[in-house]
C-alpha positions in Angstrom: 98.4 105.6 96.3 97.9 103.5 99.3 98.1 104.4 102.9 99.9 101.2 105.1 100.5 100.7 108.7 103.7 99.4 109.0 104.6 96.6 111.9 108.2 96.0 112.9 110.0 93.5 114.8 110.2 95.0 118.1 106.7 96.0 118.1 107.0 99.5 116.9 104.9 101.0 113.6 104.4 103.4 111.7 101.7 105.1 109.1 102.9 106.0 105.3 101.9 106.1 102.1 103.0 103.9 99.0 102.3 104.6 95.2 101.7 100.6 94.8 99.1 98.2 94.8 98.6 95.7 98.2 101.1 93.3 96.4 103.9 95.5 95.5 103.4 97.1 98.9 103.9 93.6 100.6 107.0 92.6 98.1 108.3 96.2 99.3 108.0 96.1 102.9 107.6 92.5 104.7 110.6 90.6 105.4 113.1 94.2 104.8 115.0 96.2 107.2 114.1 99.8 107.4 116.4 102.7 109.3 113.9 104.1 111.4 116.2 106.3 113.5 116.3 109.8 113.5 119.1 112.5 112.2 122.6 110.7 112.8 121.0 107.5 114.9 120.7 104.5 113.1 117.9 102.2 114.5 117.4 99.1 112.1 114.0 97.1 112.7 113.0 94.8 109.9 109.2 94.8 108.9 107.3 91.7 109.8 103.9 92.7 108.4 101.7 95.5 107.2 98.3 96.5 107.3 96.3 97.7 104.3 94.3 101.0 105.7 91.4 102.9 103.2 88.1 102.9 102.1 87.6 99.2 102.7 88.1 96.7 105.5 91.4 96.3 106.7 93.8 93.8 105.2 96.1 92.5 107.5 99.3 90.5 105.6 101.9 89.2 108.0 105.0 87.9 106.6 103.6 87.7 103.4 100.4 85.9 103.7 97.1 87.1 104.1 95.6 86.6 107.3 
């Protein structure tokens, strides 16, 4: 399990966790749209890039390249 920041379109981001290695966690997030609303609000942003977070440096992969 890995812990990712994830970046959205209109700037927001949030902090989860992801049973994947750094590539299936890319192939998952970048480049999909994600409900991020709350209860009966629907508020679609689509993921532009996410951030590796552990143990070691940061990896920062935005749209699907590493940077």
């Amino acid at each position: 399990m890995i812990k990712v920041k994830v970046n959205y379109e209109n700037g927001d981001y949030e902090y989860t966790h992801i049973n994947a290695i750094p590539k299936e966690a890319r192939a998952y997030y970048v480049g999909q749209v994600f409900n991020v609303g709350l209860g009966p609000n629907d508020n679609m942003h689509r993921c532009t890039s996410i951030e590796i977070l552990g143990k070691r440096a940061y990896e920062k992969i935005a749209f699907g390249q590493k940077k």
